[in-house]
N, CA, C and O atoms as CSV, one atom per row, in Angstrom:
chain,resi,resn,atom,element,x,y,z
A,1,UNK,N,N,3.455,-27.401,-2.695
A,1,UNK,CA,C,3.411,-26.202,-3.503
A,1,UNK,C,C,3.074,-24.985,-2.650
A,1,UNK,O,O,3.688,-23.918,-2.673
A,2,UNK,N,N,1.982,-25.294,-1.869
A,2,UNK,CA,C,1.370,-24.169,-0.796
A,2,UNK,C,C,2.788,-23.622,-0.282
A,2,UNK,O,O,3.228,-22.523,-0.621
A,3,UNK,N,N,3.580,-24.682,0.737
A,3,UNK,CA,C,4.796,-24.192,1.287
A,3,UNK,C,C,5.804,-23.385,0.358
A,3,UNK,O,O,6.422,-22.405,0.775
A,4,UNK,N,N,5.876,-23.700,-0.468
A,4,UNK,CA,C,7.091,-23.017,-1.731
A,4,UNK,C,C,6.552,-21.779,-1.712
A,4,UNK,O,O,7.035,-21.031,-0.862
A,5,UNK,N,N,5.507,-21.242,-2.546
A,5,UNK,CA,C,4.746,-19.970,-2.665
A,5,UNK,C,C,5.171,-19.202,-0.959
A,5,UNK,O,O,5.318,-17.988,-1.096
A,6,UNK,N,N,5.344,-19.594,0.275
A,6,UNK,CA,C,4.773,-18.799,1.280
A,6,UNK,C,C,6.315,-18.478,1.543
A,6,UNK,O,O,6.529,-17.385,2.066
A,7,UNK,N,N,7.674,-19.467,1.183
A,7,UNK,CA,C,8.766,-18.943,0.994
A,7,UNK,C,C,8.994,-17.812,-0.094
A,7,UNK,O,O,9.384,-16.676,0.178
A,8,UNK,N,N,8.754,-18.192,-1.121
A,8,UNK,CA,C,8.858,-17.242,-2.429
A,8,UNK,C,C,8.481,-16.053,-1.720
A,8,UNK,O,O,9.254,-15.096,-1.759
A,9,UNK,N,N,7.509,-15.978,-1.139
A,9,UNK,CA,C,6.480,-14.041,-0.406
A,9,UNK,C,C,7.537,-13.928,1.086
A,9,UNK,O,O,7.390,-12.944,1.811
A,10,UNK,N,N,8.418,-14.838,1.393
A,10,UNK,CA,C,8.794,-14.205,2.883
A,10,UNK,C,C,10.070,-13.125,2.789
A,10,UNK,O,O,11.263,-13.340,2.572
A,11,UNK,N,N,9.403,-11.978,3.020
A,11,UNK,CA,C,10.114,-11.035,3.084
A,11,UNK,C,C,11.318,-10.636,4.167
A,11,UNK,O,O,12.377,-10.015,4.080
A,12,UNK,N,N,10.567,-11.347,5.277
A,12,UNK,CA,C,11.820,-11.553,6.285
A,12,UNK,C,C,13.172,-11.995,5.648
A,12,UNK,O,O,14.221,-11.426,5.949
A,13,UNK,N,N,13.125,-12.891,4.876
A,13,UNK,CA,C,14.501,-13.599,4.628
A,13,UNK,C,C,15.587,-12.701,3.794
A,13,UNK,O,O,16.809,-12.831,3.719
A,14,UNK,N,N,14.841,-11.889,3.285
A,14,UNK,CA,C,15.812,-10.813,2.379
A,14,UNK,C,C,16.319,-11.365,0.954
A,14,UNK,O,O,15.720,-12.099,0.167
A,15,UNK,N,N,16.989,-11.066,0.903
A,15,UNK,CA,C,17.651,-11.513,-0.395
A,15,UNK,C,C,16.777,-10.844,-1.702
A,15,UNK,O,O,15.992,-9.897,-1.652
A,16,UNK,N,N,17.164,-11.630,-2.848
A,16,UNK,CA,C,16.233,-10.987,-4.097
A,16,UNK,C,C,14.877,-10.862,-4.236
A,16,UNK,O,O,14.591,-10.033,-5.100
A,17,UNK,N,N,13.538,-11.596,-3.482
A,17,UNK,CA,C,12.807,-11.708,-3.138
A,17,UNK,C,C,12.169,-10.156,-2.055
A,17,UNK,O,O,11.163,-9.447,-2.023
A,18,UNK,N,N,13.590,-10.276,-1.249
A,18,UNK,CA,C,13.126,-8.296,-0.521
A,18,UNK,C,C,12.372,-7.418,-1.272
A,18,UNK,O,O,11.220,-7.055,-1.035
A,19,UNK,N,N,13.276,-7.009,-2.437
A,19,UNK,CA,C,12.968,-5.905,-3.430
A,19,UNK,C,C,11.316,-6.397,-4.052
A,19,UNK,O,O,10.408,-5.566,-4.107
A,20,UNK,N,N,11.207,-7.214,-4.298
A,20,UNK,CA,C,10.089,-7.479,-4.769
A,20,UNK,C,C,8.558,-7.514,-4.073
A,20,UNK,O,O,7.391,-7.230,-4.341
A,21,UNK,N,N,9.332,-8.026,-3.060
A,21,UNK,CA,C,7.830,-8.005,-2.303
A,21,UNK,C,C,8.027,-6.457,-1.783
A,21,UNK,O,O,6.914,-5.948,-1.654
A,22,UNK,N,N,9.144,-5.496,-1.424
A,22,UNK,CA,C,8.364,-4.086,-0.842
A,22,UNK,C,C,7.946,-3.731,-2.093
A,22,UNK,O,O,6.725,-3.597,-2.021
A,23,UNK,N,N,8.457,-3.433,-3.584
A,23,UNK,CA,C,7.320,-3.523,-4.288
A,23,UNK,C,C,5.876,-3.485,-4.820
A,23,UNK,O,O,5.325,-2.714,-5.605
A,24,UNK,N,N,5.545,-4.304,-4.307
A,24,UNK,CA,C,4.038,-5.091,-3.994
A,24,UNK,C,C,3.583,-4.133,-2.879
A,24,UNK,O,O,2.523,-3.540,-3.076
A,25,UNK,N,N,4.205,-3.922,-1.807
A,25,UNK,CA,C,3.691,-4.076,-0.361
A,25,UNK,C,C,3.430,-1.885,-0.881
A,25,UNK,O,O,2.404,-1.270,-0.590
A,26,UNK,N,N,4.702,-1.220,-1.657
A,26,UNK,CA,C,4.445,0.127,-1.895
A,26,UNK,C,C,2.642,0.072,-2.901
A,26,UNK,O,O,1.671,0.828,-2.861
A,27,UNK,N,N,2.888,-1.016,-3.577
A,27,UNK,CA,C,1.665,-0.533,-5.036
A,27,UNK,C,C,0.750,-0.726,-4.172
A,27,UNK,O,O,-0.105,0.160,-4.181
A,28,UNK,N,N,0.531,-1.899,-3.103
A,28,UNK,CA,C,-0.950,-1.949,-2.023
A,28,UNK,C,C,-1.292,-0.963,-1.448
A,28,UNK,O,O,-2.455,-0.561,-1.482
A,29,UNK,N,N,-0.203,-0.289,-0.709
A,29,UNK,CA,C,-0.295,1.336,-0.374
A,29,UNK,C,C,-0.815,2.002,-1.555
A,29,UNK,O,O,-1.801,2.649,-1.202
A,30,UNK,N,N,-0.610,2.127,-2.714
A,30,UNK,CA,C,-0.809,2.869,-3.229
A,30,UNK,C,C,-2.564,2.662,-3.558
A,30,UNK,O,O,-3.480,3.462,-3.747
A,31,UNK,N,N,-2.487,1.419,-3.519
A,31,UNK,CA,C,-4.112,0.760,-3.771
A,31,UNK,C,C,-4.926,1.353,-2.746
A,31,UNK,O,O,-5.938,1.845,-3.245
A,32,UNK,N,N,-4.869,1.477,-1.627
A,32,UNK,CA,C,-5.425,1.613,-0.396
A,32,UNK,C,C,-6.207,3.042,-0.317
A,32,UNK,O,O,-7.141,3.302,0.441
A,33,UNK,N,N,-5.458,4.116,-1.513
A,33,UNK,CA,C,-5.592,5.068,-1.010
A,33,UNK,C,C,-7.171,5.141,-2.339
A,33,UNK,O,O,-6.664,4.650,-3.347
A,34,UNK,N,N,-8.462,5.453,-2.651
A,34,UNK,CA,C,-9.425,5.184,-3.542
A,34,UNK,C,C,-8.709,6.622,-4.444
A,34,UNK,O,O,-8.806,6.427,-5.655
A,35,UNK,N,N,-8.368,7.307,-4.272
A,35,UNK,CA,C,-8.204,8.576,-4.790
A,35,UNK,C,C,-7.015,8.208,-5.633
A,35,UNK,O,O,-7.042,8.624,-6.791
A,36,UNK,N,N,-5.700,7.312,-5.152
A,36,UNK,CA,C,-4.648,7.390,-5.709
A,36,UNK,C,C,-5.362,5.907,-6.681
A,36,UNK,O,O,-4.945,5.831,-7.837
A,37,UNK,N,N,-5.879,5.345,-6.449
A,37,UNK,CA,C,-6.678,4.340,-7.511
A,37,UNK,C,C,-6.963,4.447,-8.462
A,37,UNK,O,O,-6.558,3.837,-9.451
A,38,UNK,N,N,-7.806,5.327,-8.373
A,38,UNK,CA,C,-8.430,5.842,-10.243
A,38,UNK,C,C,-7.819,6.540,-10.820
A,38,UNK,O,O,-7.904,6.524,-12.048
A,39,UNK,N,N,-6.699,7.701,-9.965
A,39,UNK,CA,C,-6.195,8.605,-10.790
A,39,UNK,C,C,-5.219,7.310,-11.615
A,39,UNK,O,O,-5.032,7.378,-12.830
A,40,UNK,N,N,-4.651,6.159,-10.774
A,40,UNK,CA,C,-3.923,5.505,-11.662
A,40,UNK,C,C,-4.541,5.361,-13.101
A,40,UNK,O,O,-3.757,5.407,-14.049
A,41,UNK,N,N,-5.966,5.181,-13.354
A,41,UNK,CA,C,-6.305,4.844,-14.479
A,41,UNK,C,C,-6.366,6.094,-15.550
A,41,UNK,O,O,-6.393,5.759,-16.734
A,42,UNK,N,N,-6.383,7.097,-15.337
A,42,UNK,CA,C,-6.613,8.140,-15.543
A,42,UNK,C,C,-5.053,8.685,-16.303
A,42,UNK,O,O,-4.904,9.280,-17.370
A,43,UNK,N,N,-3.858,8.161,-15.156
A,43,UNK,CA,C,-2.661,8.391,-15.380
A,43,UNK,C,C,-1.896,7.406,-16.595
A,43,UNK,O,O,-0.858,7.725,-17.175
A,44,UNK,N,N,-2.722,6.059,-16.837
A,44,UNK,CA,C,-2.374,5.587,-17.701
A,44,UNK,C,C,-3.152,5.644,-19.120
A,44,UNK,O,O,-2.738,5.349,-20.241
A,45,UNK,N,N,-4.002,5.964,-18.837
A,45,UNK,CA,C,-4.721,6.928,-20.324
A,45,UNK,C,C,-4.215,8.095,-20.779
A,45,UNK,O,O,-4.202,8.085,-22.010
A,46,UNK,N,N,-3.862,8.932,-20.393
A,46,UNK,CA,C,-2.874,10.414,-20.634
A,46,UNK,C,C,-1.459,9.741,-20.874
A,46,UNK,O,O,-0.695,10.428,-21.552
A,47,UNK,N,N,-0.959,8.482,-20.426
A,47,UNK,CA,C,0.222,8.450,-21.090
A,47,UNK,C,C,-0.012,7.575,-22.143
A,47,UNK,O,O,1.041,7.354,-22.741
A,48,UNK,N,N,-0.922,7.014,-22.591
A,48,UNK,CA,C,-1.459,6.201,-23.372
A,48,UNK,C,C,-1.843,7.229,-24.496
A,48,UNK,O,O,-1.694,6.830,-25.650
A,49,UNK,N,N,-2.273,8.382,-24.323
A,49,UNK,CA,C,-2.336,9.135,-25.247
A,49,UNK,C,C,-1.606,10.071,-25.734
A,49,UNK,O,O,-2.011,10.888,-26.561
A,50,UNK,N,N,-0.403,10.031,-25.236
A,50,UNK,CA,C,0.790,10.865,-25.626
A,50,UNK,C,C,1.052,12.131,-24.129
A,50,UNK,O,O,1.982,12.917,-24.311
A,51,UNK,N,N,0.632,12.209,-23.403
A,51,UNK,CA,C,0.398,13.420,-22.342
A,51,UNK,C,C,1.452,13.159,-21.431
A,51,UNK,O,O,1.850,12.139,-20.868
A,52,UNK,N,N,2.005,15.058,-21.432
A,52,UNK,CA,C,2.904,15.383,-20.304
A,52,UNK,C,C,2.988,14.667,-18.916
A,52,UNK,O,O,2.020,15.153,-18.332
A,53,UNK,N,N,3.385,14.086,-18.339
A,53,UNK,CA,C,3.023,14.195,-16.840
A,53,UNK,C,C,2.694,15.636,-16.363
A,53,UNK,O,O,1.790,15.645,-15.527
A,54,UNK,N,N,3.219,16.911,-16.696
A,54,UNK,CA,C,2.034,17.850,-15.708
A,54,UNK,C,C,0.728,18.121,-16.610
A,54,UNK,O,O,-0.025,19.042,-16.295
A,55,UNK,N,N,0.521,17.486,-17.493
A,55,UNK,CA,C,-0.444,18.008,-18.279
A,55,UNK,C,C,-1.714,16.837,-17.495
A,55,UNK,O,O,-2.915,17.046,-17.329
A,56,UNK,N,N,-0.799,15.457,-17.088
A,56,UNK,CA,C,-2.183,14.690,-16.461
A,56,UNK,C,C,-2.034,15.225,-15.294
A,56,UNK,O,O,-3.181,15.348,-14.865
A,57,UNK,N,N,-1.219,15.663,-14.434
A,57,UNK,CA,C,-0.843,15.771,-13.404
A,57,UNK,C,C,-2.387,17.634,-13.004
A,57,UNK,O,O,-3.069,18.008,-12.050
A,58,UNK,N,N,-2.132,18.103,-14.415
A,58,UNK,CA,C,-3.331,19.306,-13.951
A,58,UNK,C,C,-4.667,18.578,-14.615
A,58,UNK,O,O,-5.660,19.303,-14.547
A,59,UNK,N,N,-4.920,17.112,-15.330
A,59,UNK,CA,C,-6.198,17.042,-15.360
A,59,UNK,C,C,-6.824,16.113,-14.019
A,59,UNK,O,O,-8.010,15.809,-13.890
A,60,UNK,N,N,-5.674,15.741,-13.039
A,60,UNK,CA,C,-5.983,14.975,-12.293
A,60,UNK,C,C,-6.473,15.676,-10.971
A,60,UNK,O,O,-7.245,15.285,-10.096
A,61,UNK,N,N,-5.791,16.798,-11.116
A,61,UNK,CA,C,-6.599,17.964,-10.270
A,61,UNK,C,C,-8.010,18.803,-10.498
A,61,UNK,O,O,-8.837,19.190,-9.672
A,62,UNK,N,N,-7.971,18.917,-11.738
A,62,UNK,CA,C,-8.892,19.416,-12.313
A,62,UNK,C,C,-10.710,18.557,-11.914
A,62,UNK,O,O,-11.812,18.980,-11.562
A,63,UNK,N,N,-10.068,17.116,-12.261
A,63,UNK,CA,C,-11.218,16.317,-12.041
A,63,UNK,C,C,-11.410,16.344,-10.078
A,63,UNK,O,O,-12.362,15.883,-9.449
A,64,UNK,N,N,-10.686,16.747,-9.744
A,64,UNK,CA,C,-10.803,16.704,-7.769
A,64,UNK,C,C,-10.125,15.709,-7.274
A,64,UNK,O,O,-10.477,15.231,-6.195
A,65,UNK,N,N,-9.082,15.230,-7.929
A,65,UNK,CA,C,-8.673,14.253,-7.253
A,65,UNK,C,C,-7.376,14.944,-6.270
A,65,UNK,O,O,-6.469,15.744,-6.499
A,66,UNK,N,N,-7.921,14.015,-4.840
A,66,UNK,CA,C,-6.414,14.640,-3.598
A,66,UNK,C,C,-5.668,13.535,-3.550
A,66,UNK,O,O,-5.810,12.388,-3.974
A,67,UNK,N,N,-4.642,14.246,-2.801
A,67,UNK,CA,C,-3.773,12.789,-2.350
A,67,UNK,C,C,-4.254,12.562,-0.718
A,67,UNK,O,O,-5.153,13.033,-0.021
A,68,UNK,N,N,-3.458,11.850,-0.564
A,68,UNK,CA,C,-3.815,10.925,0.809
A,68,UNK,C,C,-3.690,12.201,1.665
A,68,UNK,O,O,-4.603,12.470,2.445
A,69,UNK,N,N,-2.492,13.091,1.553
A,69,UNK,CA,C,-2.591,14.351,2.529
A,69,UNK,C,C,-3.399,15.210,2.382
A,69,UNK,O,O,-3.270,16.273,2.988
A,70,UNK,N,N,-4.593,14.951,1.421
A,70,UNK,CA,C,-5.686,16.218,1.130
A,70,UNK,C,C,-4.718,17.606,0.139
A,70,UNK,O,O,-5.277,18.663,-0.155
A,71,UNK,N,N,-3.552,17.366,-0.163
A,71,UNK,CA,C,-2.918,18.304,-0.991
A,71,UNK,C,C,-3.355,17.785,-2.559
A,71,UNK,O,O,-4.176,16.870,-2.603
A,72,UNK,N,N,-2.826,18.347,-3.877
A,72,UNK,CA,C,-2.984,18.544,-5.417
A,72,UNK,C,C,-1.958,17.378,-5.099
A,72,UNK,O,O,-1.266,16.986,-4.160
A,73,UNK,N,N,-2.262,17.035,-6.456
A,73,UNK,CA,C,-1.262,16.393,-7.070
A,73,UNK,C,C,0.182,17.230,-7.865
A,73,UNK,O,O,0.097,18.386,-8.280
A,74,UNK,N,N,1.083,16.641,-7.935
A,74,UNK,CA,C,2.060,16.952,-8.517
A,74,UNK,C,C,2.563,16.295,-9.420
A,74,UNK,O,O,2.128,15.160,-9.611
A,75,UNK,N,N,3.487,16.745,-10.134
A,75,UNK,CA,C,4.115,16.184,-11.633
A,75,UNK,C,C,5.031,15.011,-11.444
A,75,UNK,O,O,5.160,14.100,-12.262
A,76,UNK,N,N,5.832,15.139,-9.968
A,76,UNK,CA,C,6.081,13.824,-9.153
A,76,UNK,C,C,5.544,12.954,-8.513
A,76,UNK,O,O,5.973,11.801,-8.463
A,77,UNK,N,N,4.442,13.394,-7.875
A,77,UNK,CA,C,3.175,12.144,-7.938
A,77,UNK,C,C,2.796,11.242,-8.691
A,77,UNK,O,O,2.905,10.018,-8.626
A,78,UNK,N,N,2.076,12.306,-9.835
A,78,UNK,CA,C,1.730,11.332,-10.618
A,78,UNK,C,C,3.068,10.392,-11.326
A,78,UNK,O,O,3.015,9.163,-11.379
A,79,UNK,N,N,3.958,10.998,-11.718
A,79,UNK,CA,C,4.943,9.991,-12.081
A,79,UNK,C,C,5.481,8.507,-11.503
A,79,UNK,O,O,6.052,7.637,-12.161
A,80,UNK,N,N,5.163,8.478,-10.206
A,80,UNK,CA,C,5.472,7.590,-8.913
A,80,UNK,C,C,4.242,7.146,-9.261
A,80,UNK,O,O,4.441,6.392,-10.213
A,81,UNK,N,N,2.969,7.190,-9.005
A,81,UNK,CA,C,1.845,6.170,-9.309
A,81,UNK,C,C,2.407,5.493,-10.269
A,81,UNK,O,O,2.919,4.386,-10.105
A,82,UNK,N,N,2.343,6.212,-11.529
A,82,UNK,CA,C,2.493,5.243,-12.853
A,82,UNK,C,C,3.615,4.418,-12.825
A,82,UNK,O,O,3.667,3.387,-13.496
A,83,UNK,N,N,4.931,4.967,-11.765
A,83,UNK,CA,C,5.780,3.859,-12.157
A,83,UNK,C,C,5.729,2.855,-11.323
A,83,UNK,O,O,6.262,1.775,-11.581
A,84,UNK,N,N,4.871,3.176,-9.869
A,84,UNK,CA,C,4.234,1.974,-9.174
A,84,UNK,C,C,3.652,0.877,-9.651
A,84,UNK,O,O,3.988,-0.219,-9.201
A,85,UNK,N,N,2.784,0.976,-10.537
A,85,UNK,CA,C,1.725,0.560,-11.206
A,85,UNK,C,C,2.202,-0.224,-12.110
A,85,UNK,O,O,1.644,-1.304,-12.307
A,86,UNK,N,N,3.540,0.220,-12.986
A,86,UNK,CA,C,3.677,-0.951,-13.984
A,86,UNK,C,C,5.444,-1.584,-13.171
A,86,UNK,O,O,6.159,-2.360,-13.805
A,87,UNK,N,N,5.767,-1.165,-12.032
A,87,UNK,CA,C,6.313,-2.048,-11.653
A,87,UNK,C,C,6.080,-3.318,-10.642
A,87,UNK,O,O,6.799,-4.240,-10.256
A,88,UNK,N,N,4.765,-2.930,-10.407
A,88,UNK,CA,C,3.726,-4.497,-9.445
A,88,UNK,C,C,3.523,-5.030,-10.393
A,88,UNK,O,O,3.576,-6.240,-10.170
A,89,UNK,N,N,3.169,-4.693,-12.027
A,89,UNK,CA,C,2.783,-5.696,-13.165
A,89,UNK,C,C,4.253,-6.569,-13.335
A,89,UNK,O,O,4.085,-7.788,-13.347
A,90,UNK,N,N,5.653,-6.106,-13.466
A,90,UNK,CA,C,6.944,-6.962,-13.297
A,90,UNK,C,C,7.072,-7.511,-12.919
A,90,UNK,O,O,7.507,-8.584,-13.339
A,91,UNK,N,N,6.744,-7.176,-11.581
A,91,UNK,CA,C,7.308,-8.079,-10.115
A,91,UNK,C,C,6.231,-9.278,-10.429
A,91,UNK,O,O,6.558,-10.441,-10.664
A,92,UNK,N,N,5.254,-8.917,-10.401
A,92,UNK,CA,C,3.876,-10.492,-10.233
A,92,UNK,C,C,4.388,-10.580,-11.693
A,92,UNK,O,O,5.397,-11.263,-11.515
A,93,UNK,N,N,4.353,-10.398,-12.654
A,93,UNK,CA,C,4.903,-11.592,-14.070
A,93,UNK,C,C,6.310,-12.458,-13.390
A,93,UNK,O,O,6.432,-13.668,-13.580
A,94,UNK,N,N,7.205,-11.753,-12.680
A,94,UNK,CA,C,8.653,-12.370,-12.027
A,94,UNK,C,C,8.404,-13.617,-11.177
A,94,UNK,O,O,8.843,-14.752,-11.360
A,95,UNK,N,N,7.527,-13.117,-10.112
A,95,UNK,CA,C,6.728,-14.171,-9.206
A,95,UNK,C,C,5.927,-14.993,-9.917
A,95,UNK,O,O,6.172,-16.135,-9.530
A,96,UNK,N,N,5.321,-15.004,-10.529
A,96,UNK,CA,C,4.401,-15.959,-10.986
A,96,UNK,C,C,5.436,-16.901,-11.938
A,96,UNK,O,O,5.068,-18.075,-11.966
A,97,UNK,N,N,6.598,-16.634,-12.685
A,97,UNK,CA,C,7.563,-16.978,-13.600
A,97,UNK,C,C,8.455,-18.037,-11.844
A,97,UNK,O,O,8.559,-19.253,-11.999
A,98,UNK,N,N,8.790,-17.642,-10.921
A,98,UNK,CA,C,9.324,-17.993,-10.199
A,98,UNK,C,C,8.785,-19.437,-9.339
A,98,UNK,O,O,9.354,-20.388,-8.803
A,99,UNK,N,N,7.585,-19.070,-9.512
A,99,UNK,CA,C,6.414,-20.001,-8.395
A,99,UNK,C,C,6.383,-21.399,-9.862
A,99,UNK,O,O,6.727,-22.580,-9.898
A,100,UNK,N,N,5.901,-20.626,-10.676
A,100,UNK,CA,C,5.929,-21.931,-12.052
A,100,UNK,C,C,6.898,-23.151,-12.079
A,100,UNK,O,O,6.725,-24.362,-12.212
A,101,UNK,N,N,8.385,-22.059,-11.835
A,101,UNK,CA,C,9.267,-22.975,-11.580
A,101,UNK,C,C,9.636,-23.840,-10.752
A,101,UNK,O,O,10.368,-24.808,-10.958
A,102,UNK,N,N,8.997,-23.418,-9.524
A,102,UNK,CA,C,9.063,-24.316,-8.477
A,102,UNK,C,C,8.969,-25.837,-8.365
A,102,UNK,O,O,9.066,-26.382,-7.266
């Protein structure tokens, strides 16, 4: 089983498995950064509550949050977190659906 799983993650090999793991490998980046972290949570409460992307996009500034370049956030930022965020939740339901089958 160990061996199956470490094929399923090898990204070297390409194929349908590629897309998925850079995926993963973008949302870890995105994890990495503590600032782009919380605003995720932040970003999914404002859309959870009906809110613009620039409307979270100016409370995410408002509260001090930078990006990794020390610049504001933007209305394309934040949009890219959030769609980071619930596309690592796909990919690991896909993988985990994939590994099951194994």
């Amino acid at each position: 089983m160990e061996e199956k799983l470490k094929r399923v993650r090898q990204w070297r090999k390409g194929g349908h498995n590629a897309v998925e793991i850079g995926d993963r490998i973008i949302k870890e980046m995105v994890d990495e950064y503590e600032n782009n972290r919380r605003a995720g949570v932040v970003i999914r409460n404002g859309r959870e509550a009906g809110k613009s992307w620039s409307a979270i996009a100016v409370e995410i500034n408002l509260h001090g949050f930078k990006r990794s370049q020390g610049s504001s956030f933007q209305t394309v930022q934040v949009q890219r977190i959030y769609q980071r965020l619930n596309n690592f939740g796909m990919v690991m339901q896909k993988l985990n659906n994939k590994i099951s089958s194994l």
